[in-house]
C-alpha positions as CSV (number, residue, x, y, z in Angstrom):
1,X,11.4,-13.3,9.3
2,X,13.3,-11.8,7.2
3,X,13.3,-7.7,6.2
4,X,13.5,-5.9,3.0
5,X,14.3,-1.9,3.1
6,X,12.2,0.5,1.4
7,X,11.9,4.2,0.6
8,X,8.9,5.7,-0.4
9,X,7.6,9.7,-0.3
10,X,4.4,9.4,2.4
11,X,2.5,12.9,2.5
12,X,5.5,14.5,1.2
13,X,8.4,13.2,3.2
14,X,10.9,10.6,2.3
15,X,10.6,7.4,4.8
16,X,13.0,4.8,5.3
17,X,11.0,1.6,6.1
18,X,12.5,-2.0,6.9
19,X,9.7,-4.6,6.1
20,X,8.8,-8.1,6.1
21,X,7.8,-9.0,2.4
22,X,4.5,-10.0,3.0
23,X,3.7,-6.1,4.8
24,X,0.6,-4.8,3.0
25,X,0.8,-0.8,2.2
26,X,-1.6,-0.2,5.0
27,X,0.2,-2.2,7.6
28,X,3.0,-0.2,7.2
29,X,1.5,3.1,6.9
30,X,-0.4,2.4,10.6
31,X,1.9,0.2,12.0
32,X,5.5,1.6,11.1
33,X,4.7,5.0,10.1
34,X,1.6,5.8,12.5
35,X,-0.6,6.7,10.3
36,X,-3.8,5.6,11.5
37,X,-5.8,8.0,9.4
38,X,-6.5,5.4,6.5
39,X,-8.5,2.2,7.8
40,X,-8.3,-1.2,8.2
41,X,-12.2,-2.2,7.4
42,X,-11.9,-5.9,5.6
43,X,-8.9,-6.5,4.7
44,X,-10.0,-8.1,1.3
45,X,-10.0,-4.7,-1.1
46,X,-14.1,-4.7,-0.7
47,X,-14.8,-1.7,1.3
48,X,-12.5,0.8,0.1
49,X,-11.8,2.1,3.7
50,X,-8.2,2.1,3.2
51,X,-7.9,4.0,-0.3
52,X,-4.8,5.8,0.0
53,X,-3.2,7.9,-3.1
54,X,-0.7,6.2,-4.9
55,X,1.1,8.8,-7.4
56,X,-2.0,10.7,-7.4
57,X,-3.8,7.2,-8.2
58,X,-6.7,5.6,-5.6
59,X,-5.1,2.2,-4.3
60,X,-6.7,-0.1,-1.8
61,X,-3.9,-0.2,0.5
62,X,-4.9,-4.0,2.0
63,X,-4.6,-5.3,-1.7
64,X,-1.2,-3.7,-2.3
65,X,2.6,-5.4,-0.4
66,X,4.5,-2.1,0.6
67,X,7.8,-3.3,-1.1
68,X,5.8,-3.0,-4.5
69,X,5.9,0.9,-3.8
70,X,9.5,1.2,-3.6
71,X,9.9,5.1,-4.5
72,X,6.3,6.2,-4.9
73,X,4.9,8.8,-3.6
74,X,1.8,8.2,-0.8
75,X,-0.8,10.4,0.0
76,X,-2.5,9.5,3.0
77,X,-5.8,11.3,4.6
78,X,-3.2,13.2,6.8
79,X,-1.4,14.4,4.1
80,X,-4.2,16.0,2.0
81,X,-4.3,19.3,4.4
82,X,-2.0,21.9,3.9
83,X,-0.7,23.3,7.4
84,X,-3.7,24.4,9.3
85,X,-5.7,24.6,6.1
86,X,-8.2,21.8,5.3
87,X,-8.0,20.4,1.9
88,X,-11.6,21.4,-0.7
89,X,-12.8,18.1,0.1
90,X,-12.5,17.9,3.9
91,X,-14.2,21.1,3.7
92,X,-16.9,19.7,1.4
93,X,-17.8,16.7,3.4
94,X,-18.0,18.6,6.6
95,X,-20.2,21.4,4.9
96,X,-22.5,18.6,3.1
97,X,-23.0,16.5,6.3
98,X,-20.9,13.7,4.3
99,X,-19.7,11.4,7.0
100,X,-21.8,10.1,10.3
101,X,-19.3,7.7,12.4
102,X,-16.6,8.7,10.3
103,X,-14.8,5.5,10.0
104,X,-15.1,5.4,6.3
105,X,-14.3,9.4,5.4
106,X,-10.9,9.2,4.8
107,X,-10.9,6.5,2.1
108,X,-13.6,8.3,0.9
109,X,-11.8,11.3,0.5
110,X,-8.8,9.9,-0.6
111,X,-11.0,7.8,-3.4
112,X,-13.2,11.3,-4.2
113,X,-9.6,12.8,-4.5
114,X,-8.3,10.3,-7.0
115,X,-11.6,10.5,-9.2
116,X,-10.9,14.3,-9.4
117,X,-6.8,13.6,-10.2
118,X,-8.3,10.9,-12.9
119,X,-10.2,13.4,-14.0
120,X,-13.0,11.0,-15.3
121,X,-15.7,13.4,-14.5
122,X,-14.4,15.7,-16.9
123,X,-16.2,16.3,-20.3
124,X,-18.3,13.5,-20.0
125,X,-21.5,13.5,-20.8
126,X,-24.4,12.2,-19.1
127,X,-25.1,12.3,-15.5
128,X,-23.0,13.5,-13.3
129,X,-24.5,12.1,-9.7
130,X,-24.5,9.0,-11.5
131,X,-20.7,8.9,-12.7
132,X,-19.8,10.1,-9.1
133,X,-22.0,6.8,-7.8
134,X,-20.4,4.6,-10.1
135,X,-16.7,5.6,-9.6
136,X,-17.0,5.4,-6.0
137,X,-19.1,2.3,-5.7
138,X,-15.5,0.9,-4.4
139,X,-16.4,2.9,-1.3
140,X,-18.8,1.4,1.1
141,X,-20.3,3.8,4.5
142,X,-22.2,1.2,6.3
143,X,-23.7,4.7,7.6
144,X,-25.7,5.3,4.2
145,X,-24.4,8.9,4.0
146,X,-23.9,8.3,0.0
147,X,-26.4,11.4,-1.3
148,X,-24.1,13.6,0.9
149,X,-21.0,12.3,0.4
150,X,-21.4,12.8,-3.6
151,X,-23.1,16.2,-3.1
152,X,-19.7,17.0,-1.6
153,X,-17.8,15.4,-4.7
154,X,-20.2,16.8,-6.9
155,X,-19.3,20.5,-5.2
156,X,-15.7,20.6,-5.2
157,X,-16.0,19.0,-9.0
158,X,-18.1,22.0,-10.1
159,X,-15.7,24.6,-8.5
160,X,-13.1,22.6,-9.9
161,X,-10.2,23.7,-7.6
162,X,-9.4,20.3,-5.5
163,X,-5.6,20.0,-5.3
């Protein structure tokens, strides 16, 4: 098979990938990179376990070839923390209780973190909780920790300091 090169930013540092053309985002972030933060759930764009950021932007990283991200900048669940410092929402879904097996938190967070960067909570009216439901309906937890998980968005939203 043959390889194509590309460079993209991933949490911040430039990487130098060689890939096959048909290499989805994800598969390269877990398979070349290491990155097993962001998850393979379905594989078909219908759980939302592998959101990653995308120039600030929530992508399903299963739906997306890595060679179409040719110098973009990716933010994966392990780049979102600063140093020993956990970003607002990690802290959020940990003090809300907003995970249970975990396999679904960090496309959560990295969706919750897009919605916040999209900034389509902002001056809207109408309901909140059910804007914060509707935007993240992408994002299944097979869990059913959904109350907590948007009282954790709906938190770091109403402080309004999320990176």
């Amino acid at each position: 098979m043959t390889t194509q090169p590309l460079r993209i930013t991933v949490n911040g540092q430039e990487r130098r990938l060689s890939v096959g053309a048909d290499v989805t985002l994800l598969d390269a972030l877990r398979e070349h990179l290491q990155l097993t933060g962001t998850k393979k759930g379905c594989d078909h764009g219908q759980c939302g376990a592998c959101t990653v950021l995308v120039d600030g932007r929530r992508i399903n990283a299963c739906l997306t070839l890595a060679v179409m991200q040719e110098g973009r900048h990716i933010t994966t669940i392990e780049g979102l923390a600063q140093d020993d410092h956990l970003h607002e929402l990690q802290r959020a879904f940990i003090e809300h209780d907003a995970f249970q097996c975990g396999y679904c938190t960090p496309g959560q967070i990295c969706s919750a973190q897009g919605l916040l960067n999209e900034k389509r909570l902002d001056g809207g009216e109408g309901d909140l909780r059910a804007a914060i439901r509707e935007y993240m309906s992408g994002n299944l937890c097979r869990c059913g920790a959904y109350v907590n998980i948007a009282d954790a968005i709906e938190a770091v939203h109403r402080k309004g300091v999320a990176r």
